[in-house]
PyMOL CGO cylinders between C-alpha atoms (Angstrom):
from pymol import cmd
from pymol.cgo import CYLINDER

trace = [
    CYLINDER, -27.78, -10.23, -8.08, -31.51, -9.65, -7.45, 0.3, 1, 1, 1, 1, 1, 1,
    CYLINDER, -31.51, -9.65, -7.45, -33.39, -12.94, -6.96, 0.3, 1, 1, 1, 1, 1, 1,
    CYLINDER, -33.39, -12.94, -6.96, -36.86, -13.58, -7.99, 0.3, 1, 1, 1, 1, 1, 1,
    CYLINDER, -36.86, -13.58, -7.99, -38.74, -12.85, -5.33, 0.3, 1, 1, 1, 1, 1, 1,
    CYLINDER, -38.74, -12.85, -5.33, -36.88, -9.37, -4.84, 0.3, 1, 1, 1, 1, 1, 1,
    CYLINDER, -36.88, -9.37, -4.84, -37.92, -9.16, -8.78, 0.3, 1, 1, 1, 1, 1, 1,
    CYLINDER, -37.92, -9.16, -8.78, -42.00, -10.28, -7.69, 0.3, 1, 1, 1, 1, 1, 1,
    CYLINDER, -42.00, -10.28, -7.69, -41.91, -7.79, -4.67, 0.3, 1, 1, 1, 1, 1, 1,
    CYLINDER, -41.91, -7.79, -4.67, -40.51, -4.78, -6.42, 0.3, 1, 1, 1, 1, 1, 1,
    CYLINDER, -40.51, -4.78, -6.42, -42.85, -5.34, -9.17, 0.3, 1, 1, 1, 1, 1, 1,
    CYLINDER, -42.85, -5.34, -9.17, -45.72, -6.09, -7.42, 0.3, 1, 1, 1, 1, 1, 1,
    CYLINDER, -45.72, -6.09, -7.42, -45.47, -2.93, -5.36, 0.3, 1, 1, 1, 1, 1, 1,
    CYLINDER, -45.47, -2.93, -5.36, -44.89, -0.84, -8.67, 0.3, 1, 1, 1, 1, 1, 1,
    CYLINDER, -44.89, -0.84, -8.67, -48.18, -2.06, -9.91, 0.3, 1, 1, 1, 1, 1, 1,
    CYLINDER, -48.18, -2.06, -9.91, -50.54, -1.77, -7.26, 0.3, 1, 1, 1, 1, 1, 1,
    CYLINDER, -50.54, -1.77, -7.26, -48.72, 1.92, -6.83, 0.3, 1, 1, 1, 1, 1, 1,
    CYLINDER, -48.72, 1.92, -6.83, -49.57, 2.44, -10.52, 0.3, 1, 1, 1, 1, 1, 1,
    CYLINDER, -49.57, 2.44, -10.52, -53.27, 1.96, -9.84, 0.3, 1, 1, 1, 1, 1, 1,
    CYLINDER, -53.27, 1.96, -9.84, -53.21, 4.39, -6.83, 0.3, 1, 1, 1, 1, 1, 1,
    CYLINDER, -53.21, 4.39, -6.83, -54.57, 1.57, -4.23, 0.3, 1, 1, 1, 1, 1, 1,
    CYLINDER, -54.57, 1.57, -4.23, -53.27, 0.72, -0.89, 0.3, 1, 1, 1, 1, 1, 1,
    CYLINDER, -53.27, 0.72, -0.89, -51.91, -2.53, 0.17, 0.3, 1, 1, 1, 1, 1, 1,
    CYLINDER, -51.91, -2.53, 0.17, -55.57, -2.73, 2.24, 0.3, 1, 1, 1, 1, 1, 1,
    CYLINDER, -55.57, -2.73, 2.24, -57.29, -2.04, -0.86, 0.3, 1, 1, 1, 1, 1, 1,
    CYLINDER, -57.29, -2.04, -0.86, -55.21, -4.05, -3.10, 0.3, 1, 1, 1, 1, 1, 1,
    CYLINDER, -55.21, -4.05, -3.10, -55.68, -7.17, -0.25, 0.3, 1, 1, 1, 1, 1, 1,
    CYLINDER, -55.68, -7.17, -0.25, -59.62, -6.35, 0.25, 0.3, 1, 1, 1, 1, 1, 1,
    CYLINDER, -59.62, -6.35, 0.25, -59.72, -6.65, -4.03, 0.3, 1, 1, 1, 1, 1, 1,
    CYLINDER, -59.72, -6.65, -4.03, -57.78, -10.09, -3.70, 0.3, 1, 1, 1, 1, 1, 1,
    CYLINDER, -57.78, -10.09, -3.70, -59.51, -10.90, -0.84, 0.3, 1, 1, 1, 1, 1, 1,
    CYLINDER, -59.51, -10.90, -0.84, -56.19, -11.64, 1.13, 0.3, 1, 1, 1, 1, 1, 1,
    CYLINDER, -56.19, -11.64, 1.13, -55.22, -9.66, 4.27, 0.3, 1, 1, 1, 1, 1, 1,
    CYLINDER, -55.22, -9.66, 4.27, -53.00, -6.89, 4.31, 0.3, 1, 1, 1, 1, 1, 1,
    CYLINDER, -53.00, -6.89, 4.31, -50.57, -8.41, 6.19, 0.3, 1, 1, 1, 1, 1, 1,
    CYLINDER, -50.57, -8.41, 6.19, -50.03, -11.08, 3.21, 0.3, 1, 1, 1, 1, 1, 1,
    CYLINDER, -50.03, -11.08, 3.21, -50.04, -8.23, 0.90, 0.3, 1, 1, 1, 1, 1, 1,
    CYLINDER, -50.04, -8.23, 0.90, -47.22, -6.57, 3.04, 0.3, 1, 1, 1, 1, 1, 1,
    CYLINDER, -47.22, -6.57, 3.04, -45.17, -9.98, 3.15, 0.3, 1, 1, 1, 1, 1, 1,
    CYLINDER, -45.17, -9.98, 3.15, -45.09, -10.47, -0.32, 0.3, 1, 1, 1, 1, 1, 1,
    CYLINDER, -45.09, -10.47, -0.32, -43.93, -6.93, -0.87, 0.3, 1, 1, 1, 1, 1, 1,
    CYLINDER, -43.93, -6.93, -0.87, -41.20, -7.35, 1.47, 0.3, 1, 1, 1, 1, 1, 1,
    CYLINDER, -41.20, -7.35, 1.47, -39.92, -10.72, 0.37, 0.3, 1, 1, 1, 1, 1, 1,
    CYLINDER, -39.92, -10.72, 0.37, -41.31, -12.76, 2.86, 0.3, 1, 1, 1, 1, 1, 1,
    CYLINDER, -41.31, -12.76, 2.86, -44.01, -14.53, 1.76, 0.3, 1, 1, 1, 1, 1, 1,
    CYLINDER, -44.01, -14.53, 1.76, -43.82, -15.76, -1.87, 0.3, 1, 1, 1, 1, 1, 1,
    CYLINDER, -43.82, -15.76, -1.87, -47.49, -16.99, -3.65, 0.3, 1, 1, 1, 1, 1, 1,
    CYLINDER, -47.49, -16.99, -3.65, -47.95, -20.51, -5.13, 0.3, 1, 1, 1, 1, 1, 1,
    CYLINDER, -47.95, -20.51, -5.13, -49.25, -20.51, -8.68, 0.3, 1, 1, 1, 1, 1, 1,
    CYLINDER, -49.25, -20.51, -8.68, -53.02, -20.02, -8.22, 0.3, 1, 1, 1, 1, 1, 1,
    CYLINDER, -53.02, -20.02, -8.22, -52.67, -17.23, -5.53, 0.3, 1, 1, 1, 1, 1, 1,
    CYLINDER, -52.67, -17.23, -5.53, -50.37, -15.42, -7.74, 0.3, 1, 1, 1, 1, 1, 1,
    CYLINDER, -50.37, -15.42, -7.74, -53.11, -14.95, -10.71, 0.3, 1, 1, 1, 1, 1, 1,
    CYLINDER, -53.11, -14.95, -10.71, -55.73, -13.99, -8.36, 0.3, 1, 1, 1, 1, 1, 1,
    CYLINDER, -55.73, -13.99, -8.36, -53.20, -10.89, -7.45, 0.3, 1, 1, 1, 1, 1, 1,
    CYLINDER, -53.20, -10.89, -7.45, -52.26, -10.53, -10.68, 0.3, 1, 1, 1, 1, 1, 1,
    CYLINDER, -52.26, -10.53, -10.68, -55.93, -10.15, -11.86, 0.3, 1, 1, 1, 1, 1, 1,
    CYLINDER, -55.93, -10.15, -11.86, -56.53, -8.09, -8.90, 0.3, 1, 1, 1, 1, 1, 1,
    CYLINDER, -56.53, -8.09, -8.90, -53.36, -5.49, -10.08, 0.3, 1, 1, 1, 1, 1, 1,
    CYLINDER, -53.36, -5.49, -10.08, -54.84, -5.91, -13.97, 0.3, 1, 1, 1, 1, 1, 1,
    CYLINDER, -54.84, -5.91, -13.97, -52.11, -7.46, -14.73, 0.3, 1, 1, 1, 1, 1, 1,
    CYLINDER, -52.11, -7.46, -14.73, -50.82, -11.06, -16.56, 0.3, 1, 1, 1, 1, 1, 1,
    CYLINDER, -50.82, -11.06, -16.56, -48.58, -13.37, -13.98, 0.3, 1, 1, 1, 1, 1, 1,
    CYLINDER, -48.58, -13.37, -13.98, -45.75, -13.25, -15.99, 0.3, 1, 1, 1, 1, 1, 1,
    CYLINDER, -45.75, -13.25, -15.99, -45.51, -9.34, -16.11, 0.3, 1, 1, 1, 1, 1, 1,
    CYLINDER, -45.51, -9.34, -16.11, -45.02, -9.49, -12.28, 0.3, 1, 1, 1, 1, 1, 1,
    CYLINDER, -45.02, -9.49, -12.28, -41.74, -11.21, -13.17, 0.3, 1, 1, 1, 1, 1, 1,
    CYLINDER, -41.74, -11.21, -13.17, -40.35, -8.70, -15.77, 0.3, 1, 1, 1, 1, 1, 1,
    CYLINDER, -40.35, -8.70, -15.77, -37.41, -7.14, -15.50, 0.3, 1, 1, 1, 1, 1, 1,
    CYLINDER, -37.41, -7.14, -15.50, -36.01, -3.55, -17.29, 0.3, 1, 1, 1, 1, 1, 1,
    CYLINDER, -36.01, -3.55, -17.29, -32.92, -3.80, -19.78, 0.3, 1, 1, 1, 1, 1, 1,
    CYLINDER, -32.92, -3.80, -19.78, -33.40, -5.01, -23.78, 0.3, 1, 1, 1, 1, 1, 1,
    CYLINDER, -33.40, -5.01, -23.78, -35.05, -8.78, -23.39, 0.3, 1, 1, 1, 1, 1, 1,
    CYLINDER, -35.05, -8.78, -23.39, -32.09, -10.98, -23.65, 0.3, 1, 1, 1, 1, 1, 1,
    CYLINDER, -32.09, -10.98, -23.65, -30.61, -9.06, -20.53, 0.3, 1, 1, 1, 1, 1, 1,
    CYLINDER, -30.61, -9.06, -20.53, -34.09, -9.14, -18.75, 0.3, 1, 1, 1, 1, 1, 1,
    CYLINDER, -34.09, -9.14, -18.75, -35.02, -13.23, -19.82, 0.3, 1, 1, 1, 1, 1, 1,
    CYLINDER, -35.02, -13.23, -19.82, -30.72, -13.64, -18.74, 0.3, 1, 1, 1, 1, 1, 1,
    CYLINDER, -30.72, -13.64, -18.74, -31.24, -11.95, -15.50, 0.3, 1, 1, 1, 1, 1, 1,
    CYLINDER, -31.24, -11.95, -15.50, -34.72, -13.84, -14.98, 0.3, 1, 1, 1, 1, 1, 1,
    CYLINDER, -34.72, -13.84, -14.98, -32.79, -17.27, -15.61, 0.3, 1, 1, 1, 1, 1, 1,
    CYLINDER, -32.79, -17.27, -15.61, -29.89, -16.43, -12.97, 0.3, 1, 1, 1, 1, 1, 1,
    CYLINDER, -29.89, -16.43, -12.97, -32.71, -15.89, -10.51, 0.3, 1, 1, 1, 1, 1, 1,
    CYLINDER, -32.71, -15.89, -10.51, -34.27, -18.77, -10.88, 0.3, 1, 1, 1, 1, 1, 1,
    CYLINDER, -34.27, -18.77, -10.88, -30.92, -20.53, -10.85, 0.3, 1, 1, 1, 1, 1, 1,
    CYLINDER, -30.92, -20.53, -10.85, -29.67, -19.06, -7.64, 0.3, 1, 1, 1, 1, 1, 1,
    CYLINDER, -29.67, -19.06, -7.64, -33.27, -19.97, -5.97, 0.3, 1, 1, 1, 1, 1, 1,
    CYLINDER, -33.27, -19.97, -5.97, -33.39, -23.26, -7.11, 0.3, 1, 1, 1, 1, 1, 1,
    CYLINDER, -33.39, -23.26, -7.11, -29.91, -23.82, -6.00, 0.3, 1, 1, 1, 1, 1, 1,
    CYLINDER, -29.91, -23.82, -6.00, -30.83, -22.44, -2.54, 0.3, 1, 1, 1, 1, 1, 1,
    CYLINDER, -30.83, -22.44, -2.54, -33.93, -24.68, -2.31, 0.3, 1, 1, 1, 1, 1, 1,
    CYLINDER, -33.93, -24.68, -2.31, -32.20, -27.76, -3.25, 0.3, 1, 1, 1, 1, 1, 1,
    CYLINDER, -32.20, -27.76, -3.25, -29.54, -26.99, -0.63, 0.3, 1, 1, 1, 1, 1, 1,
    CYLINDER, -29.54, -26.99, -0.63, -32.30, -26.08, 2.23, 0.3, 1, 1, 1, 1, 1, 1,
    CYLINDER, -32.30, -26.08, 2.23, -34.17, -29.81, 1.26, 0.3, 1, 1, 1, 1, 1, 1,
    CYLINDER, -34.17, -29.81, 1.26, -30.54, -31.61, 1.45, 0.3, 1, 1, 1, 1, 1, 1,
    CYLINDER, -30.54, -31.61, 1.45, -29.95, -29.98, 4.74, 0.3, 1, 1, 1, 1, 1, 1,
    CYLINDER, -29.95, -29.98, 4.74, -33.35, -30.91, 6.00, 0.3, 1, 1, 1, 1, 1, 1,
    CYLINDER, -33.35, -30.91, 6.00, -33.56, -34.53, 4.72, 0.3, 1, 1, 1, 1, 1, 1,
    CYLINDER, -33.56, -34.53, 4.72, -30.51, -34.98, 6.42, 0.3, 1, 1, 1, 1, 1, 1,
    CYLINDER, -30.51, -34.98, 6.42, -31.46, -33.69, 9.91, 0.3, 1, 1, 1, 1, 1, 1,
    CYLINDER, -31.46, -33.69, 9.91, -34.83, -35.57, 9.84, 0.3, 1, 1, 1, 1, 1, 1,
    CYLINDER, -34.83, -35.57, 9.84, -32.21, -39.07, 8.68, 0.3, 1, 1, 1, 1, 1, 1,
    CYLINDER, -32.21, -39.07, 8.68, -30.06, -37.93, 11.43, 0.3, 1, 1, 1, 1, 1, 1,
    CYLINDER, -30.06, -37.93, 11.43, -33.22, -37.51, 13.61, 0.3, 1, 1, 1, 1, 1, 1,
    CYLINDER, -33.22, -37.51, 13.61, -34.66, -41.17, 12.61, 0.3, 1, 1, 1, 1, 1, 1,
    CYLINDER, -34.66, -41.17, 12.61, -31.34, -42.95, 13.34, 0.3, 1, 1, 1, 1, 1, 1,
    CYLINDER, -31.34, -42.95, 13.34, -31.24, -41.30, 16.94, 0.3, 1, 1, 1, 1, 1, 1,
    CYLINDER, -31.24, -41.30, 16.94, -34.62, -42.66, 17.32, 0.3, 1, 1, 1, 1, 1, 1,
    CYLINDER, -34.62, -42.66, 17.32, -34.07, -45.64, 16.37, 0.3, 1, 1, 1, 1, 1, 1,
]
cmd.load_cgo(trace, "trace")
């Protein structure tokens, strides 16, 4: 299962390829460094909301199209969803985890 920020990267990469820039040009157009461009594009960084429609005005694209997926549209908006899913579920379980170190943390404390 590819999540969505394997779905972002892949996409993002195909798009600034498509206009023949660099990830230094593509950054120096955003006016982001390189480096950020090279995290996102490698899964490691992931943009909040307002970042990602400066780069997706820099690539000439729309936001959502950065999130597309190939197949016919139910499979793509299916395979979308189960992304989402499986990230939300892994967020939830990384907040549990670290609400209940910092209670852990408070009690020790106290």
């Amino acid at each position: 299962m590819t999540g969505i920020r394997e779905i972002l990267a892949r996409n993002f990469k195909i798009n600034r390829q498509k206009l023949g820039l660099t990830q230094e040009q593509l950054a120096e157009k955003a006016n982001v460094s390189t480096h950020y461009i090279a995290m996102i594009e490698t899964c490691n960084k992931y943009p909040k909301p307002e970042m990602l429609e400066r780069l997706a005005k820099a690539l000439m694209v729309e936001p959502h199209q950065l999130f597309s997926v190939s197949g016919t549209l139910d499979e793509s908006f299916e395979r979308l969803h189960q992304a989402i899913v499986t990230d939300m579920k892994q967020i939830v379980r990384e907040t549990i985890q670290e609400t209940i170190a910092e209670n852990c943390k408070a009690k020790d404390r106290a």
